[in-house]
N, C-alpha and C positions, 0 to 999 in steps of 0.2 A: 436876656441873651438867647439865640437862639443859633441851632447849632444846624447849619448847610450843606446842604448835600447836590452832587453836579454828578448825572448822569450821563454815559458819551460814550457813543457808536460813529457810524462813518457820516451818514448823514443826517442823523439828527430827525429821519421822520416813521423809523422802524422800533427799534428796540428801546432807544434812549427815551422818546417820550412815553414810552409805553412804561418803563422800570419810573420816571418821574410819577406819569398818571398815577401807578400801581399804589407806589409809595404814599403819594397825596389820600390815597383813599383808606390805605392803615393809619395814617398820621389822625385821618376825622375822624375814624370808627374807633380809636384808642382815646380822642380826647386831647391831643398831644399838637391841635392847631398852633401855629404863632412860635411852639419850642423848636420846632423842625420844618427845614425849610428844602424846597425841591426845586432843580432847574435841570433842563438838560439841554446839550449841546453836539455836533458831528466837529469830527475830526477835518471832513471838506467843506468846500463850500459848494458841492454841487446845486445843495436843498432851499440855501437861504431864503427865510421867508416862507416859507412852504408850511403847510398844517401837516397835521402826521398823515400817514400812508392809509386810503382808504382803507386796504383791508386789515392792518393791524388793527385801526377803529373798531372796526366789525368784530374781531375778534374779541379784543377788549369788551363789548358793547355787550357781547353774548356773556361773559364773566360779571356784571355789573360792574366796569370801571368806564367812568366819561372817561375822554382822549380829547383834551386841551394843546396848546399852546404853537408854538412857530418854532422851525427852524432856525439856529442859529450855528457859528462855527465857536470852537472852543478857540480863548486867547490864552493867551502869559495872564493877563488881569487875573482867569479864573485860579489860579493857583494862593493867590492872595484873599479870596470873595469867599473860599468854599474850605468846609473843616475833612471836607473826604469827595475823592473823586475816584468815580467807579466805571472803571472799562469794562464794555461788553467782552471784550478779546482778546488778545495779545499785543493784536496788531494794533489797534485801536488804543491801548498802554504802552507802545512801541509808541506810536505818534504821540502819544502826550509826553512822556518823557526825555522823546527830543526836541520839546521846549525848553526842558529843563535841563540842560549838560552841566551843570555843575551839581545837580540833583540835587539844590537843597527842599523841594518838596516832595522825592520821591517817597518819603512818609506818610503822603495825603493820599497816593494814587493806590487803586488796589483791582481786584478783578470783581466784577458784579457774583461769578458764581462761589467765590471765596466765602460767601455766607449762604448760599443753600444750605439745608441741613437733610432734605430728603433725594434729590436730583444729583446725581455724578459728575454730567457736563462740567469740565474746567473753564467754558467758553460759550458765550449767548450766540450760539449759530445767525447769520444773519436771514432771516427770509425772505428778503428782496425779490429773489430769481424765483424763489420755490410757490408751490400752491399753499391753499389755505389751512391744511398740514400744521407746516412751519409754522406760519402766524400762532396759529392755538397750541403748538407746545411750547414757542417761547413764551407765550401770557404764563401757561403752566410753569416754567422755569423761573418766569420772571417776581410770580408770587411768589415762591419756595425761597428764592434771595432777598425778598423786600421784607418778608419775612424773620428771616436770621439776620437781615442788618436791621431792622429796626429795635429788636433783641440788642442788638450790639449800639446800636445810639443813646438807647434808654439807658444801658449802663456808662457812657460818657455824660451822660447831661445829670444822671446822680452823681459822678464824680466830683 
């Protein structure tokens, strides 16, 4: 059994696959392939299909993380698929939860910076608009959170 994790920003080719890549890459370096598993998804469908955003790549690239996979939008399915769902934002956990108006999964969704342990940010800025800045302080942020959740998975999967 292994235990899923679904990462989700607006469109699915900045922050989200960058917090999957990240994660994918403490999952190998721990040993912990096959226990924990990584997807991520945007909240629109502007991206579908789309590979991640050049310059997050780059940024990623200069940290030693590859940057895999495609654009997808988050459905109702994923609330069933996934044991925890991580919003870069408010807004971004605003949108997922109004999939869910009876809220019986608002127990899965949580915010990505909810497990930082070094970073303050309550919230993965998007860097879209911005220069190449952005991109390298959210990989920065994005490790400090993939970090303290994977602390926090390890101790579900001993449970």
């Amino acid at each position: 059994m292994s235990y899923k994790l679904l990462f989700v920003c607006l469109g699915n080719i900045c922050r989200s696959p960058a917090a999957e890549n990240i994660m994918n890459h403490l999952i190998e370096q721990n040993h912990l392939t096959g226990q924990i598993v990584c997807d991520s998804a945007g909240t629109s469908s502007y991206h579908i299909g789309a590979p991640p955003d050049q310059r997050m790549t780059f940024a990623a690239v200069q940290q030693g993380i590859a940057m895999k996979g495609c654009a997808r939008q988050f459905t109702k399915a994923d609330f069933d698929a996934f044991d925890l769902i991580l919003a870069m934002d408010r807004e971004n956990y605003a949108n997922i939860c109004a999939l869910d108006p009876a809220g019986n999964y608002r127990n899965k969704v949580q915010l990505m910076c909810d497990f930082c342990t070094h970073h303050t940010p309550k919230e993965v800025p998007d860097p879209y608009y911005g220069g190449t800045n952005g991109f390298n302080q959210v990989i920065d942020l994005l490790e400090d959170a993939c970090l303290g959740l994977l602390d926090h998975v390890k101790q579900q999967l001993k449970a």
